[in-house]
C-alpha positions in Angstrom: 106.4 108.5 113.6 109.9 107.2 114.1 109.4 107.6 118.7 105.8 105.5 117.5 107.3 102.8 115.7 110.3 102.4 118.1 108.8 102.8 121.4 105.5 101.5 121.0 106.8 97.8 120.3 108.1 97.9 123.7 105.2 98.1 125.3 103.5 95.6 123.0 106.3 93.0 123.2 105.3 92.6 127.3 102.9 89.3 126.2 106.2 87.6 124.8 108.2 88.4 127.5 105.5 87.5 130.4 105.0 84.4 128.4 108.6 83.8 127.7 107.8 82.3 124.1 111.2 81.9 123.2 112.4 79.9 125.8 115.2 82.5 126.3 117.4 81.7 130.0 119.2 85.5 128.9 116.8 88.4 130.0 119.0 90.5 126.8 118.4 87.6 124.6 114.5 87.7 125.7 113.7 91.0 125.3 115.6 91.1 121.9 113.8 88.4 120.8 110.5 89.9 121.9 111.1 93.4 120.4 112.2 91.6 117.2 108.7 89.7 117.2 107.1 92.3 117.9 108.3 95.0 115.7 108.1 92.7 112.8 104.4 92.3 113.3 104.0 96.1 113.7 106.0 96.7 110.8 103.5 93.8 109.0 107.4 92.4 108.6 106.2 88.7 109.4 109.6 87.6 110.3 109.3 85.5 113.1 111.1 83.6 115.8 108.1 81.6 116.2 108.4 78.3 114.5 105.4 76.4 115.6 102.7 79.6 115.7 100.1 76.7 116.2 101.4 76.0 119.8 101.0 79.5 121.0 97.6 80.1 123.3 95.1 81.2 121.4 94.9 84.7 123.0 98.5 85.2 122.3 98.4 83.9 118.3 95.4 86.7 118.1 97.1 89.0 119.6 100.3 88.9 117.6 97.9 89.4 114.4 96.7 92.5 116.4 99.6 94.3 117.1 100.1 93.9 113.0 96.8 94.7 111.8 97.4 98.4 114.4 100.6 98.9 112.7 99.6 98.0 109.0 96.7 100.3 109.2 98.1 103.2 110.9 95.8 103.0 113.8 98.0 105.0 116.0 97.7 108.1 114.0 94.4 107.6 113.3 93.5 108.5 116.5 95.7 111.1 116.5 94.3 112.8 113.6 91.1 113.1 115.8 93.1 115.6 118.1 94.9 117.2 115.3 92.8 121.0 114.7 90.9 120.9 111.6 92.7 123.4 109.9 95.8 121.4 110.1 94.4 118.0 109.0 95.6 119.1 105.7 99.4 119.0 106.4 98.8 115.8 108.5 97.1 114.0 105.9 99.9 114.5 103.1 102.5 113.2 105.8 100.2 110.4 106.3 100.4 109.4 102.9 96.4 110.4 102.3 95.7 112.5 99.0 92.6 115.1 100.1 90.0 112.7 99.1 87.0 115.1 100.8 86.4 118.4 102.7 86.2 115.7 106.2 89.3 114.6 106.3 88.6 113.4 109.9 85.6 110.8 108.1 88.2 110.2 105.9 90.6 109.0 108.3 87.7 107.1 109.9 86.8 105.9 106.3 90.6 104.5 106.4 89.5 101.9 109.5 86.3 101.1 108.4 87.4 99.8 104.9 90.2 97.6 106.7 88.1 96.5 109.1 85.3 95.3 107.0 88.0 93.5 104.5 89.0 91.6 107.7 85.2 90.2 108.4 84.4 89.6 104.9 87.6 87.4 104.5 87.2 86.2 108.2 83.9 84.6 107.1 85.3 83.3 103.9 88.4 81.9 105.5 86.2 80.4 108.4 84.9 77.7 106.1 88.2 77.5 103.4 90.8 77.0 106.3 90.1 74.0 108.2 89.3 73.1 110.9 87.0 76.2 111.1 87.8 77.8 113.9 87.0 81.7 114.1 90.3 83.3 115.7 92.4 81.0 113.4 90.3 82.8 110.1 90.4 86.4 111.7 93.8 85.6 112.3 94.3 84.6 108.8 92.6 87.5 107.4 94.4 89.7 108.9 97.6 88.1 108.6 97.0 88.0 104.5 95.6 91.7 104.8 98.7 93.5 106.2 101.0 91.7 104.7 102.4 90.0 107.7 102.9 86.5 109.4 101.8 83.8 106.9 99.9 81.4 107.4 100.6 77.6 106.6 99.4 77.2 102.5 100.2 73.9 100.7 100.7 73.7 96.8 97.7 74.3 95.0 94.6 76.0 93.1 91.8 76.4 95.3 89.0 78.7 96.4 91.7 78.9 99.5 94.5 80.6 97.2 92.1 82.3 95.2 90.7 84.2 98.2 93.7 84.9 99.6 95.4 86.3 95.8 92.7 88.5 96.2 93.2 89.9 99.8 96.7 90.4 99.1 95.7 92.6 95.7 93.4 94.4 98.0 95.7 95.0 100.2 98.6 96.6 98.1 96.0 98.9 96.0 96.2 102.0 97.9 93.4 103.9 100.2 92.1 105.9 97.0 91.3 102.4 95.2 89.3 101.7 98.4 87.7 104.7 98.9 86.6 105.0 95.4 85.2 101.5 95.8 83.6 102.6 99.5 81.9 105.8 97.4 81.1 103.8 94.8 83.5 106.1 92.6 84.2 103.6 89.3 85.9 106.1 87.5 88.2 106.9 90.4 89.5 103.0 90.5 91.8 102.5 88.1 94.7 105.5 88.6 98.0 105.7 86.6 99.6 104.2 89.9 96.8 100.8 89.9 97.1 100.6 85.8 100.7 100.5 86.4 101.1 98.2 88.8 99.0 95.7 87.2 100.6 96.0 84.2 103.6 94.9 86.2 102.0 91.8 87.9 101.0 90.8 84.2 104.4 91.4 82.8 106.3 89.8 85.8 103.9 86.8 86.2 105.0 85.7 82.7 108.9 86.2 83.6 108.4 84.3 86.5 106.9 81.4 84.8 109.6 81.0 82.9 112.8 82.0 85.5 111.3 79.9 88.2 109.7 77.6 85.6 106.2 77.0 87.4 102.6 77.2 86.3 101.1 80.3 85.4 99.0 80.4 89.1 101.6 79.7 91.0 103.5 82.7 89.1 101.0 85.0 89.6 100.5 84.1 93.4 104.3 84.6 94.1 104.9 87.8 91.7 101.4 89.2 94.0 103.0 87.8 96.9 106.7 90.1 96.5 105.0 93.0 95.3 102.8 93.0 98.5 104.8 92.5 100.5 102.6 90.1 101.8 105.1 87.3 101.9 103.8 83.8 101.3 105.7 80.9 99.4 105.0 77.9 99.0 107.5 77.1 96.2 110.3 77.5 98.6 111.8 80.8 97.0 115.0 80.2 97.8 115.5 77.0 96.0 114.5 79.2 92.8 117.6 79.5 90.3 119.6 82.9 90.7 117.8 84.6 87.8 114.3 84.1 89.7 115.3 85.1 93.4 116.8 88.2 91.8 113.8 89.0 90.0 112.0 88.1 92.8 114.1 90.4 94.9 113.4 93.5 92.6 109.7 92.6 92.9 109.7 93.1 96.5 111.9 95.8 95.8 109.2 97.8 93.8 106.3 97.3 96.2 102.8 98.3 95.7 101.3 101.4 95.9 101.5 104.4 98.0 99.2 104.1 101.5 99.1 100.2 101.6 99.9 97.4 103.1 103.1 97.4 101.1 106.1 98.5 101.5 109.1 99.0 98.7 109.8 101.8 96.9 106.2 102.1 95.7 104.1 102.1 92.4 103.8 106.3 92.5 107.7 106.7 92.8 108.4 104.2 90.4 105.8 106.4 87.9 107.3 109.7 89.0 110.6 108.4 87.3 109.0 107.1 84.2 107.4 110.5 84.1 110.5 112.5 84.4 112.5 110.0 81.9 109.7 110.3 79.5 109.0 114.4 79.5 105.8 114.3 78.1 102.4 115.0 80.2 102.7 114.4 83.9 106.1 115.1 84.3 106.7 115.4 87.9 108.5 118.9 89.2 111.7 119.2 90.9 110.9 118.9 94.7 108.6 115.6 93.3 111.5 113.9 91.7 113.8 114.7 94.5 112.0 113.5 97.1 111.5 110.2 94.8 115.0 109.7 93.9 115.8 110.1 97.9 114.0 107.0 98.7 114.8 104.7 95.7 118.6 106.0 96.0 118.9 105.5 99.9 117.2 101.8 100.1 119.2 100.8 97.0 122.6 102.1 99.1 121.4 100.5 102.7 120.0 97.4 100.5 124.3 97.1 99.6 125.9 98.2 103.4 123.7 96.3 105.3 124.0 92.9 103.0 127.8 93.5 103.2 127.1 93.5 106.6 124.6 90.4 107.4 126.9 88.8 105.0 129.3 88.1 107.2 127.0 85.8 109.6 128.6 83.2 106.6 126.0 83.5 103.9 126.7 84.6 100.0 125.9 88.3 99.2 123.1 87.2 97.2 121.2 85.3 99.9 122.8 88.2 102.2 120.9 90.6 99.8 117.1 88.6 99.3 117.1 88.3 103.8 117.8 92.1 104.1 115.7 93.2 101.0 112.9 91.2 102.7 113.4 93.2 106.0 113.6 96.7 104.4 110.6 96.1 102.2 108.5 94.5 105.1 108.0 91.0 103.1 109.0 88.4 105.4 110.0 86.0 103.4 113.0 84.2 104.7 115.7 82.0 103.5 115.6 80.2 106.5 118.9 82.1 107.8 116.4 84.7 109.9 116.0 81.6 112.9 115.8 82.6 116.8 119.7 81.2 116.9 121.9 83.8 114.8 123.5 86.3 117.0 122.0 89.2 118.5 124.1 91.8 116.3 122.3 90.5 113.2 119.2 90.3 114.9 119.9 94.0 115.6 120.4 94.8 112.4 117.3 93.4 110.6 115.0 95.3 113.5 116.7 98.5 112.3 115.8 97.4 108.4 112.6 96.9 109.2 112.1 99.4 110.5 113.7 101.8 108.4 111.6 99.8 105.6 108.6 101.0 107.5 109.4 104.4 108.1 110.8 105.1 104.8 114.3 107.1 104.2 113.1 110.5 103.7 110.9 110.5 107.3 113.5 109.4 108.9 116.0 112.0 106.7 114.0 114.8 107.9 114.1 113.7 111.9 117.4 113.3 112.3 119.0 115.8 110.1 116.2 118.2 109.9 117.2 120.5 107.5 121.1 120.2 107.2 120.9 116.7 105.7 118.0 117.1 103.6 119.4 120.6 101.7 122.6 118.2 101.9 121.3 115.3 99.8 118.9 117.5 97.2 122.0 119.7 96.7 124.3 116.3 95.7 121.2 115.6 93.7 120.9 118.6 92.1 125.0 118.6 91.5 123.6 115.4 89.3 121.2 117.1 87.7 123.8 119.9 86.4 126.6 117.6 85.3 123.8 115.6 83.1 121.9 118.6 81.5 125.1 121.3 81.5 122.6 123.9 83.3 123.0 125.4 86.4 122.2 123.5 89.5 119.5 124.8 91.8 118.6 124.7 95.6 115.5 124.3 97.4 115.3 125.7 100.9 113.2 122.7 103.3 110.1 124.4 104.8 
């Protein structure tokens, strides 16, 4: 996973560089400006270097939605999947992030592109007569774009069929796969999971917080707390003229995500229920190697969220900004407070490629590649050191298979 997300963009930023997009005279400064571009749109990031998209050929302005509709959906290891035996599908699918939804996982996986892929003509079609002037590659564009959570596109103020449409594509694309393929099977009682309940019980609660900290109308609320929590990344209330109070509840929105095998990124609706489980200890409570693995990833973005803000920090910025730009990297939002421009320096540039794509990859798949075993017993034995020192009973290890 980490070799596909790191070396793939290489090859896809070629287009940039042939087309030299950035007006870069440095070849360094080109090709980090490509790879920049270019891993943001496979990380459906949406940062971008671009600041008038509308100039780009059309080819090229297709193509860039391409590259993050591939990444968003996991198209790479679809594929793979079909060369994977069937007996070890199983294994592959739970890396994946896919629950066994079937006996076929490979129609499964094949279920995965199909349900994206039909959300992207359905809302091309709608989008082809909402977003003028009509124009089919602009709507596809659009559609996917809204889907993955990726490059926005230009929205003015407003309540419209436009915004309503694209509220909805943005839900649909932060429920997880099991919400769609419930809905593909026709499955109503499958829909609405403790993880979906929850999250929307969220949206409800923060879209009433937000109306009040950011004091704006109800819709425009609930487009922006939908927005964060997707990761989808669209404003059009310029977030960062928000008081504090709202960009920091904004930044804990983004920080929370949506739900496991999305579009989103964050910490994720099923982690964030695996804690309330185990804080609760009623029904559901999740066992050790469950919490563990949950407590990894919330406690190893919330400590890169602080080192690397300390860090970008320094380009001149206060830590809170500092935080809300690298928040927005790690959780693959894209929002920006217009300090991620084609002029900062290539070290900072650097660093938000490595948060998004750590964002991406998530902390414990990345844990388990470069450490393989040593760092991961490492980090669940200072965990369960934790554990001990709360309860008073004796700690426990885990071996890693």
């Amino acid at each position: 996973m980490i070799i596909n997300f790191t070396v793939l963009p290489l090859v896809l930023m070629i287009p940039y560089i042939w087309n030299n997009v950035f007006t870069s005279g440095n070849p360094f400064d080109l090709i980090t400006n490509a790879y920049f571009e270019t891993v943001s749109g496979f990380t459906t990031t949406g940062f971008t270097f671009i600041t008038s998209p509308e100039s780009l050929p059309i080819s090229l302005l297709f193509y860039r939605s391409l590259v993050e509709f591939i990444g968003g959906i996991g198209f790479i290891y679809i594929l793979v999947a079909f060369l994977h035996p069937n007996h070890d599908l199983g294994a592959y699918a739970e890396a994946f992030g896919i629950a066994k939804l079937g006996d076929n996982l490979k129609k499964v996986f094949l279920t995965v592109l199909l349900v994206y892929t039909l959300l992207v003509v359905i809302f091309t079609a709608i989008f082809y007569f909402l977003y003028p002037p009509p124009n089919l590659i602009i709507a596809s564009c659009t559609a996917i774009d809204v889907l993955t959570g990726g490059y926005q596109p230009n929205t003015t103020p407003g309540i419209s069929i436009f915004h309503v449409s694209v509220l909805i594509l943005m839900l649909l694309g932060s429920f997880n796969f099991k919400f769609h393929y419930s809905v593909f099977r026709l499955k109503v009682r499958d829909i609405l999971t403790r993880e979906v309940k929850l999250y929307l019980e969220i949206i409800a609660g923060a879209t009433v917080l937000m109306a009040i900290l950011a004091w704006i109308n109800p819709f425009d609320s609930l487009f922006h707390v939908v927005t964060m929590l997707s990761s989808t990344g669209m404003d059009y209330i310029n977030v960062g003229a928000t008081p504090a109070p709202a960009k920091i509840a904004f930044i804990i929105l983004g920080l929370i995500g949506g739900c496991t095998f999305s579009m989103a990124g964050g910490i994720r609706i099923e982690r964030i229920q695996t804690l309330i489980d185990a804080i609760r200890k009623k029904d559901n409570k999740p066992d050790r190697e469950e919490l563990k693995a949950a407590l990894i990833n919330v406690i190893g973005l919330l400590l890169l969220l602080f080192v690397f803000s300390a860090v970008f920090s320094t380009i001149g910025i206060s830590f809170l900004d500092s935080v809300f730009e690298i928040s927005s990297a790690l959780t693959t939002n894209g929002i920006s407070m217009g300090i991620t421009t084609v002029e900062i320096a290539v070290s900072y540039k650097w660093l938000l490629i490595l948060a998004m794509l750590i964002g991406r990859i998530e902390i414990l798949v990345i844990l388990k590649a470069i450490g393989g075993r040593s760092i991961l017993s490492a980090t669940k034995r200072f965990l369960s050191g934790l554990a001990k020192k709360k309860s008073g009973r004796p700690s426990y290890t885990i071996s890693t298979p």
